[in-house]
Structure formats: structure tokens, C-alpha cells
C-alpha positions as CSV (number, residue, x, y, z in Angstrom):
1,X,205.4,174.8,238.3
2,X,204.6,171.2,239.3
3,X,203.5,170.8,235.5
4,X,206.9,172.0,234.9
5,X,208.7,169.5,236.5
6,X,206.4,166.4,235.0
7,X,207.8,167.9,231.7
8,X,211.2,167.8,233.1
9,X,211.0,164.4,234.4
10,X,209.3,162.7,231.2
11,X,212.0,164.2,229.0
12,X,214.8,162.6,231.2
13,X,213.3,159.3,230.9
14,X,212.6,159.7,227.3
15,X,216.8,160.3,227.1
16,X,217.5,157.6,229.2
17,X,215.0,155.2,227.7
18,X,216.4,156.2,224.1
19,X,220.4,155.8,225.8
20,X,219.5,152.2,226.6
21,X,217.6,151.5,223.6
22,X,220.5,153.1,221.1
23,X,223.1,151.1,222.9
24,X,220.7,147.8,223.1
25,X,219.8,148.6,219.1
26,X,224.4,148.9,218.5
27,X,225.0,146.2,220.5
28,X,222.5,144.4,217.7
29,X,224.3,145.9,214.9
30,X,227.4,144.1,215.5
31,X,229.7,141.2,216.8
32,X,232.9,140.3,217.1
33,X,234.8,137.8,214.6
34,X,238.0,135.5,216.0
35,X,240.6,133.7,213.4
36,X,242.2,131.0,215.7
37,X,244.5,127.9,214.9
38,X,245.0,125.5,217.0
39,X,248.4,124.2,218.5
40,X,250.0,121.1,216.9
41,X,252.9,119.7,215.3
42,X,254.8,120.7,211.8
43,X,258.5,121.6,210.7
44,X,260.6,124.4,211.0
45,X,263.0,124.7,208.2
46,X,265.1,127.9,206.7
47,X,266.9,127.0,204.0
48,X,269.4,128.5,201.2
49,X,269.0,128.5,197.6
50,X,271.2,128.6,194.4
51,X,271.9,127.4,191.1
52,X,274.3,125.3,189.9
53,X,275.7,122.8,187.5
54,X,275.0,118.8,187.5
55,X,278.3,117.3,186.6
56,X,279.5,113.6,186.7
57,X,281.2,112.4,190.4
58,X,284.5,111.8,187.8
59,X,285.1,112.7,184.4
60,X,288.6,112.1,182.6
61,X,290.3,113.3,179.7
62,X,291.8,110.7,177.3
63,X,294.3,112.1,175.1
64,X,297.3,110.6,173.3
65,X,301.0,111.1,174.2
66,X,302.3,110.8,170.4
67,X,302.0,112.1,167.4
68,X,300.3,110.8,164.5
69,X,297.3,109.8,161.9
70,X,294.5,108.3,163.6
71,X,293.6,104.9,162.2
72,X,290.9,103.5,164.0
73,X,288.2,104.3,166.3
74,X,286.3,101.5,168.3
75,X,283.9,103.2,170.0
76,X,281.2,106.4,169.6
77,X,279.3,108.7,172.0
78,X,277.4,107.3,174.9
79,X,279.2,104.2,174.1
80,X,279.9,102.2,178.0
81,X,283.4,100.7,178.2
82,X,285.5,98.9,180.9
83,X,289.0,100.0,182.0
84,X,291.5,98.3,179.8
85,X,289.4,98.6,176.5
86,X,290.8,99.9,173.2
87,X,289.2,102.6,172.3
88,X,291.6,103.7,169.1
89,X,294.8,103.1,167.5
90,X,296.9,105.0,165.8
91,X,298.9,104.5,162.6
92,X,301.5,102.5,164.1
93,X,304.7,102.2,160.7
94,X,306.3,105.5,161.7
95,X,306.9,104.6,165.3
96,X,307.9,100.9,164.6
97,X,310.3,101.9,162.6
98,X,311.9,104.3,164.7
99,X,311.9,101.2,167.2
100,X,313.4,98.8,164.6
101,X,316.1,101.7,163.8
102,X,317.0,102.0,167.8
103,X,317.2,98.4,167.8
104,X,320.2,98.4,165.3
105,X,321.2,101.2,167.3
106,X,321.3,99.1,170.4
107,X,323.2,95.5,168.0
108,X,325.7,98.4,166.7
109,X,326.6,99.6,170.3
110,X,326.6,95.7,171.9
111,X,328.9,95.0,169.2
112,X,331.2,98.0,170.1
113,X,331.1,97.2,173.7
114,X,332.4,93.4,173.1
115,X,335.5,94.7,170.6
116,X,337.0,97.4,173.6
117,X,336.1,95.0,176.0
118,X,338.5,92.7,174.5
119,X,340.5,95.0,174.2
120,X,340.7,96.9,177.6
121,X,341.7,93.2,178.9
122,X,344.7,92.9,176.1
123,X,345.9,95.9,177.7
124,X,345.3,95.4,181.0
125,X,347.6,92.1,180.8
126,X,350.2,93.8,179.3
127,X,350.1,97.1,181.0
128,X,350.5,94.6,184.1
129,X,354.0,93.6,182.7
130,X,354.9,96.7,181.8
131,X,355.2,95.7,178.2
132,X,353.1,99.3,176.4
133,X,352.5,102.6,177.8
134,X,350.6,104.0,180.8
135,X,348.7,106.5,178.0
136,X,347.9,103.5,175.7
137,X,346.2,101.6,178.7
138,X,344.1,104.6,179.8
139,X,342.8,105.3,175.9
140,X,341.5,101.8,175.9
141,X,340.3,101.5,179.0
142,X,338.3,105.3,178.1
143,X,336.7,103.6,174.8
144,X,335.8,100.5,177.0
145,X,333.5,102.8,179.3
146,X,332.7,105.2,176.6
147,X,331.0,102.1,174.7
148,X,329.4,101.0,178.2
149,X,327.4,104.2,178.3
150,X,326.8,104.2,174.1
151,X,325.3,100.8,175.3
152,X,322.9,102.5,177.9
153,X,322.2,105.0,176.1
154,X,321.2,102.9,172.5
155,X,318.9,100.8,174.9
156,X,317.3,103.6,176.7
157,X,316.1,105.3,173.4
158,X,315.0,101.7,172.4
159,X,313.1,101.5,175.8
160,X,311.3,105.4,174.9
161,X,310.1,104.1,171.4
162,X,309.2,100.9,172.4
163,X,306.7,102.6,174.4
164,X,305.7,105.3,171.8
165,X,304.7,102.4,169.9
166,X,302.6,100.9,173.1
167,X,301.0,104.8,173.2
168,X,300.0,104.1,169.3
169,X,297.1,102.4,171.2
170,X,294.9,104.5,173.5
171,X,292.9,102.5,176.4
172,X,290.5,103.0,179.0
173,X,291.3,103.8,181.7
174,X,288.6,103.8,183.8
175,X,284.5,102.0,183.8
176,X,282.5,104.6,182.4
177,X,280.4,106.2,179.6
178,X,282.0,108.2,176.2
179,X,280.6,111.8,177.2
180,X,283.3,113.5,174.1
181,X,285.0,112.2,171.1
182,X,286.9,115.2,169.7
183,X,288.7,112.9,166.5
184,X,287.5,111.0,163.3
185,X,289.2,108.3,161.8
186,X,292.0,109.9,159.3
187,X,292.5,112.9,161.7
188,X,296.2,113.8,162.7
189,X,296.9,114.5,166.3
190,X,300.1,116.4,167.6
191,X,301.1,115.6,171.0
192,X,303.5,118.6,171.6
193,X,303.1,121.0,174.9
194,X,299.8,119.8,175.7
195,X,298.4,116.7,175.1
196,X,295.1,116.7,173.1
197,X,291.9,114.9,174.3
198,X,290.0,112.4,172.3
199,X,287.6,111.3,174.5
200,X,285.7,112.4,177.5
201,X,284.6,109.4,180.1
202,X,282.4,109.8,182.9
203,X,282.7,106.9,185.3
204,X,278.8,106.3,186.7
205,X,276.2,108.2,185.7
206,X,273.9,107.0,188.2
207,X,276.2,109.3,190.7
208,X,275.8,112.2,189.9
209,X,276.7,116.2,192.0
210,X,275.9,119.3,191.6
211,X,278.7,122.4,191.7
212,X,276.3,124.7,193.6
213,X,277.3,128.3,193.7
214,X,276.6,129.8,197.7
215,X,277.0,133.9,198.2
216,X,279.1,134.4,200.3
217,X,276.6,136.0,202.9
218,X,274.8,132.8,203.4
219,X,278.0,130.2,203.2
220,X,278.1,130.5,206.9
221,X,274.7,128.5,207.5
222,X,275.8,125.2,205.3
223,X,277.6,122.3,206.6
224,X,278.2,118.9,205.4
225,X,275.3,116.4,204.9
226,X,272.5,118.9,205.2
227,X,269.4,118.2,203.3
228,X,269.4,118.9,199.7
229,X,266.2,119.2,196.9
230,X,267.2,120.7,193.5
231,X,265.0,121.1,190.0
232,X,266.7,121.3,186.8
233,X,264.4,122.7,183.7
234,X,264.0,119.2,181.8
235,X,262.3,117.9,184.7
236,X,260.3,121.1,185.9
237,X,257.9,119.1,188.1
238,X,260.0,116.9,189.8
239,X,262.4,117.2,192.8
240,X,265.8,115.5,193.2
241,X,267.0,114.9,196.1
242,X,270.8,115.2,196.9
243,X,272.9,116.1,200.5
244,X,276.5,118.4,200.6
245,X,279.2,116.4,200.6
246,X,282.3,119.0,200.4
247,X,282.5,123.1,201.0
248,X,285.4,124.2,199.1
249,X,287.1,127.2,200.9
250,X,288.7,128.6,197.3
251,X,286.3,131.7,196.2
252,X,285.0,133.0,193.0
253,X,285.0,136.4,191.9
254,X,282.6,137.5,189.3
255,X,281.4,141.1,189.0
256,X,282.5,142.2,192.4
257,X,280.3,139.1,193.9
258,X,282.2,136.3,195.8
259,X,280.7,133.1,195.8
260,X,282.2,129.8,197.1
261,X,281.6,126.1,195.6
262,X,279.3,123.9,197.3
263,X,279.1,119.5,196.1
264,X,275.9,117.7,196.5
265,X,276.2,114.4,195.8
266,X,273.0,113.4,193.8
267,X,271.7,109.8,193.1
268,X,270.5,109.5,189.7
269,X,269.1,105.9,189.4
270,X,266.8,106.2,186.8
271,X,269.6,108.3,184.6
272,X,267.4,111.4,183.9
273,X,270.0,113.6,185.3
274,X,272.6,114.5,182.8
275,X,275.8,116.5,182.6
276,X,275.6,119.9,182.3
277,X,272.5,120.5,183.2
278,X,271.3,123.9,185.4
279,X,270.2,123.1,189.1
280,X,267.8,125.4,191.0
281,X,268.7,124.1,194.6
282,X,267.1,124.6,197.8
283,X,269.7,123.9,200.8
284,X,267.8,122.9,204.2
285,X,270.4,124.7,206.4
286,X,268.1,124.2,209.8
287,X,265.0,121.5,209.8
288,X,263.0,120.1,212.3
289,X,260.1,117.6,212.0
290,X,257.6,117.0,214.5
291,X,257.9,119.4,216.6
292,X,255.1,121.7,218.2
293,X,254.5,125.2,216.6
294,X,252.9,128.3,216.9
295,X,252.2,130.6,213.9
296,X,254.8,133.8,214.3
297,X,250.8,135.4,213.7
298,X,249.6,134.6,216.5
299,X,252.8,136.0,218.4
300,X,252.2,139.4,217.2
301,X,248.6,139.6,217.8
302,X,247.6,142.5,220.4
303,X,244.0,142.9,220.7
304,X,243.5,146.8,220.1
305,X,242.1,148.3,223.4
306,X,238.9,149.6,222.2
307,X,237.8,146.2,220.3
308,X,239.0,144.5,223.7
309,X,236.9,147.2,225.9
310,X,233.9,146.7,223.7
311,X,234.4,143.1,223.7
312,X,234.5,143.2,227.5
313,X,231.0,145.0,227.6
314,X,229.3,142.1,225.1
315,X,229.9,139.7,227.8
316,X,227.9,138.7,230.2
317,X,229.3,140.2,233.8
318,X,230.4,136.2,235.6
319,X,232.4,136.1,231.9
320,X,233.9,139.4,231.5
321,X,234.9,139.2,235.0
322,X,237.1,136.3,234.7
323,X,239.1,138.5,231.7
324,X,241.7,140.8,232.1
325,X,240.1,144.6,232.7
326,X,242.9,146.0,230.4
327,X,245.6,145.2,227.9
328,X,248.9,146.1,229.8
329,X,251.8,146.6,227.3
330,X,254.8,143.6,227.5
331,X,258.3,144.5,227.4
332,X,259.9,141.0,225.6
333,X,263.6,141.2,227.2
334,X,264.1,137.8,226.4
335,X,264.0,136.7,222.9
336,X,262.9,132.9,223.4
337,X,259.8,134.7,225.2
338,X,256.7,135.4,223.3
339,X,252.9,135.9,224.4
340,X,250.1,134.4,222.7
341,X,246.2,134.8,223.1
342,X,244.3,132.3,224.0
343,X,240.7,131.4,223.4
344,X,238.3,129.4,225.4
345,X,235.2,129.6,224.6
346,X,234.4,133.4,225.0
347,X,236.9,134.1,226.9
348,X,240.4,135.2,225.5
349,X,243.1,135.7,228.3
350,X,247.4,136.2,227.5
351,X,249.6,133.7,227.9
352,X,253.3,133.4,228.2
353,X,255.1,130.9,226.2
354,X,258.9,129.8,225.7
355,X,259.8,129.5,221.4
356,X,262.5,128.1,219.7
357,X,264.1,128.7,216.1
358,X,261.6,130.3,213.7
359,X,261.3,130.0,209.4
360,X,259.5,133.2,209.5
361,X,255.9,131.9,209.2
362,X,256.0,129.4,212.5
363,X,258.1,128.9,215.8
364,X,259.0,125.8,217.8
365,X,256.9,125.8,221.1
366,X,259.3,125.0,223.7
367,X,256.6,125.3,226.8
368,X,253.3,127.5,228.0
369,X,250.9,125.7,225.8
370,X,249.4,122.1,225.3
371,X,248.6,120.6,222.1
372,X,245.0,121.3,220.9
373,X,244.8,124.9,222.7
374,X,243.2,127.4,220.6
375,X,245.2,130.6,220.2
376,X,243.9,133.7,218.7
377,X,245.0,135.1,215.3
378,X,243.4,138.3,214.8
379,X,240.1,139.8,216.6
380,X,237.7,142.3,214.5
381,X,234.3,143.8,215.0
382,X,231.7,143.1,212.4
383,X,228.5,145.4,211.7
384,X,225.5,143.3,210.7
385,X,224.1,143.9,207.2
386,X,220.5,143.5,206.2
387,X,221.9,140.2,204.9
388,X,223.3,138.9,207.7
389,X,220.2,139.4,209.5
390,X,218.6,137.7,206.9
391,X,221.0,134.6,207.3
392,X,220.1,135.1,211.2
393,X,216.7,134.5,210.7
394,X,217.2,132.0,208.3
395,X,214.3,129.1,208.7
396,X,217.1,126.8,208.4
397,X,218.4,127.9,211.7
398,X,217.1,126.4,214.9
399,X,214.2,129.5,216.0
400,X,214.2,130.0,220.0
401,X,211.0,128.6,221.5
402,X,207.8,130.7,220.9
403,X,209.3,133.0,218.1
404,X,207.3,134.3,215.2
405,X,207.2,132.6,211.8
406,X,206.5,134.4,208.5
């Protein structure tokens, strides 16, 4: 019986020797791994992108307001003119001769006005002494004001074709670049219901904007001078910088999609920009520089209760004891409230902080945490390999004091 219970015993403290052993040899197999970042500053930006179309600041359309052959052409494409400069003529004999023909109109109709102008006054005299009848006065007084207004009327078609003839000449009429010329020398032009354009003049190229086209779910977030970068496909590594400058409320239909017209005035000193061209833009509708952050990561991270627990029970007891016991679950009411984890050392402990606007990847730190402080992106266990082992006993590590070499 007593033999019995020596048996009894020894086999106990075989169990509870090989407990303490298993759990010593498992807490050997493995450690725990932290990703942390630590707080500082950056920029929170969200922005809204699009495509649109570079086009010069202003562009006008020179056409010609008469008809006729053109004779001469002074300048070419790309060619830079001054307001005031000819840029063509037309052939000029048809209209001065319908000027030189209204001119004899006008001598013809002077000449008529001075012969019943005489003789309105013969008759007014003798009208006045009764001397010729009431109906003979009126007929010359009716030619006397019928040739004032043949008179007006000679000189006003003089007037019209004396301009014609000034039209024969087509200037400038603004500082600019030729972008079009739609004629050749020889060509006939007819100026009927719409006037037809010969050139195309874009004022300064070094001003360029971009017609950017916003959907109509995100005009809402753009305002005027917000932040612009845009890429076109001639320059595919380079940005352009640019800022909106006008929002124009009139919306476009295509395909069921609305979309509205958005300017961005672009600076093109260096003239790489042309018209035409395709923009891919990038809108910064919310920025700020500066500014202390905290990854939107570390704001979802939740230890998970049985890598915490186990954590817990590597720790020495003075350590664990100054660490939370459990994870208790947080009810976030308030969005501007977020918890983080942070890390000192061994110990990780929650932490309430205040946060700002977001861009999806960080958020601005309003309050809760100082600059430098270490906050904990994920937490995982990791089971030691044979080669990690290895690497632990590595010769190249520092040995504790007394331990074997091989």
C-alpha cells in the first residue's frame, strides 16, 4: 500500500515536472513580433481627378466681312503678330469701284439738291405775293426735301462701301500667335450669313488653362484657387502645376453623365504646353502640410485577446502588472475620437486620442499623443524555426557570460 502511494506520488510529479517543462520548452518556441511607427508630421490631402483639354487663356477668330479673291497673305502658322498688323488683303478693284460709282451717286444727288433748292426759294418768294398757286409751291417744296434725303441716302451707301473697301484689308486685332490659317493666296471667300475665319490667334501662350471636366458627384468639394497638378502624354514625367480659377455652373450631358467645366489657369513659361493637348489632372480639394499624423493603421489595430493574454504571461509579473488585464471593447460615439496602442518598451497600454480630416491612409492628430511616441501597428506571434535559433546563437551575437562555445 505505502509502495502504492510512492508510485502515485512520483507519477504526479513526473506530470507536473513535464507541465512546467512543456510550457517552459513553448514559451521557447516562440515570441511576439510588433510593427510600430512613430508619431510625426506629414500632409493630409484628398483630392479629385479628371481629364481635360489645355487651351489658350484667349483665342479669336479672324474672318473677313466681304466678299472676294484673296490677294495677299503676310503672315503663316506660328507666325507672332502685334494688334494692328496686316495680316492679308483682299483684291481691292471690285469694291473701289463700287465706291467710285457711289461717289457719282453722291455729285449727281448734291447737284439735284442745289437745282430744287433754287427753286423751292423762287417759289417761296412768289408764293409770298400770291403771284402762282398754293399746289405749285408745295410740289417744289416736296422735290426740295425729296432731294435732301436722295442726298443722305447717296452718301450713306458711299459711307458703307467706303468701308467695304477698308474691310478689303484684314488686321490684327489682338498680340498673339497664328494657331489657324484656313485660306491660300488666290482663294475666294464669301462673306454671306456667317462670316468665314482665316485665321486663328491665341494671345499668350505662356498662359495657358485647362477646361477640366468634374462629375458631377465630386463638383461639390472644388472651390476657387485650390491646388492644381496635371500631366499631359508629351510630357509623361513631368507635373504642371496650375490653380481653378472659374466653376462654370452650365452642365454637360453625355451618355446620361453630367459633368460641369472646371478653368485652371496654367503657367506655361517654357512653352511646352500647347493647345489641345489632353490633361490628366489631380485637384487638391483638402491639403494640409505640417501637421501631426497618425496612420488610419494604427487606429484600427485591436490586439486579439489570446495574443494579448499570451503576451501578458511572457512578461515578467512587475511588467505585466502595469498592463491592462483585458482588452475591454470601445464604443467610438464620437467620430473625432479614435484609440491607438501604444508602445513603451514592453509594455503596450490604449490610448485615447482626438483626429482630424483623414486621406484614407493618415489622420491629423488633434491631441492624446506627443511627437516621437511609438504607436503599435499590428502585434503577431512568431514560432522559432531551427533557423532562427541558429541566428540566436549566432557567434556574432553577444553570448551571456559563461555560455558554451562550439
Amino acid at each position: 500500500m505505502k509502495k502504492s502511494y510512492l508510485y502515485t506520488g512520483g507519477a504526479l510529479l513526473i506530470v507536473i515536472i513535464g507541465y512546467f517543462a512543456f510550457t517552459k520548452l513553448k514559451s521557447a518556441e516562440q515570441t511576439y513580433s510588433f510593427e510600430t511607427v512613430k508619431i510625426g508630421k506629414g500632409t493630409i490631402s484628398n483630392t479629385v481627378t479628371a481629364t481635360g483639354t489645355i487651351e489658350a487663356i484667349k483665342t479669336v477668330s479672324v474672318g473677313t466681312q466681304v466678299s472676294g479673291v484673296i490677294e495677299k497673305i503676310y503672315v503663316d502658322f506660328n507666325s507672332v503678330v502685334k494688334k494692328g498688323q496686316l495680316l492679308a488683303q483682299l483684291d481691292e478693284t471690285p469694291l473701289q469701284a463700287q465706291l467710285d460709282q457711289s461717289k457719282a451717286t453722291v455729285d449727281q444727288a448734291e447737284s439735284q439738291l442745289k437745282y430744287q433748292k433754287a427753286t423751292f426759294d423762287r417759289y417761296k418768294a412768289l408764293i409770298a405775293k400770291k403771284l402762282i398757286a398754293q399746289s405749285d409751291y408745295d410740289l417744289a417744296e416736296y422735290n426740295y426735301n425729296n432731294a435732301i434725303a436722295s442726298l443722305k441716302n447717296a452718301k450713306s451707301v458711299y459711307d458703307k462701301n467706303k468701308i467695304n473697301l477698308a474691310y478689303a484689308r484684314i488686321y490684327s486685332p489682338i498680340d498673339g500667335v497664328i494657331l489657324n490659317r484656313a485660306v491660300d493666296e488666290g482663294q475666294t471667300v464669301a462673306a454671306s450669313f456667317n462670316t468665314p475665319t482665316l485665321f486663328s490667334i491665341a494671345n499668350d501662350l505662356t498662359q495657358m488653362r485647362v477646361e477640366a471636366k468634374i462629375d458631377e458627384a465630386d463638383i461639390g468639394q472644388i472651390a476657387m484657387n485650390q491646388r492644381v497638378e496635371f500631366t499631359v502624354d508629351a510630357f509623361p514625367d513631368m507635373k504642371f502645376a496650375g490653380a481653378v480659377s472659374e466653376i462654370r455652373k452650365q452642365p454637360t450631358v453625355t451618355s446620361n453623365v453630367v459633368t460641369y467645366t472646371v478653368i485652371i489657369q496654367a503657367p506655361n513659361p517654357e512653352s511646352k504646353l500647347l493647345p489641345g493637348m489632353t490633361a490628366s489632372t489631380t485637384i487638391y480639394v483638402n491639403e494640409k502640410k505640417e501637421i501631426a499624423v497618425v496612420p488610419g493603421k494604427a487606429l484600427r489595430f485591436v490586439p486579439e485577446p489570446e495574443v494579448y493574454s499570451g503576451y501578458l504571461k511572457s512578461l515578467p509579473g512587475d511588467l505585466a502588472g502595469k498592463m491592462a488585464p483585458t482588452i475591454l471593447p470601445k464604443e467610438k460615439a464620437d467620430p473625432k475620437t479614435g484609440y491607438v496602442w501604444l508602445k513603451h518598451g514592453p509594455i503596450i497600454r490604449e490610448q485615447e486620442v482626438k483626429i482630424g480630416d483623414n486621406d484614407g491612409i493618415n489622420y491629423e492628430l488633434i491631441s492624446g499623443l506627443e511627437q516621437g511616441e511609438e504607436v503599435v501597428l499590428s502585434m503577431a506571434v512568431v514560432k522559432l524555426t531551427s533557423e532562427t535559433k541558429k541566428a540566436a546563437r549566432s557567434p556574432f551575437m553577444p553570448q551571456r557570460p559563461g555560455g558554451s562555445r562550439r
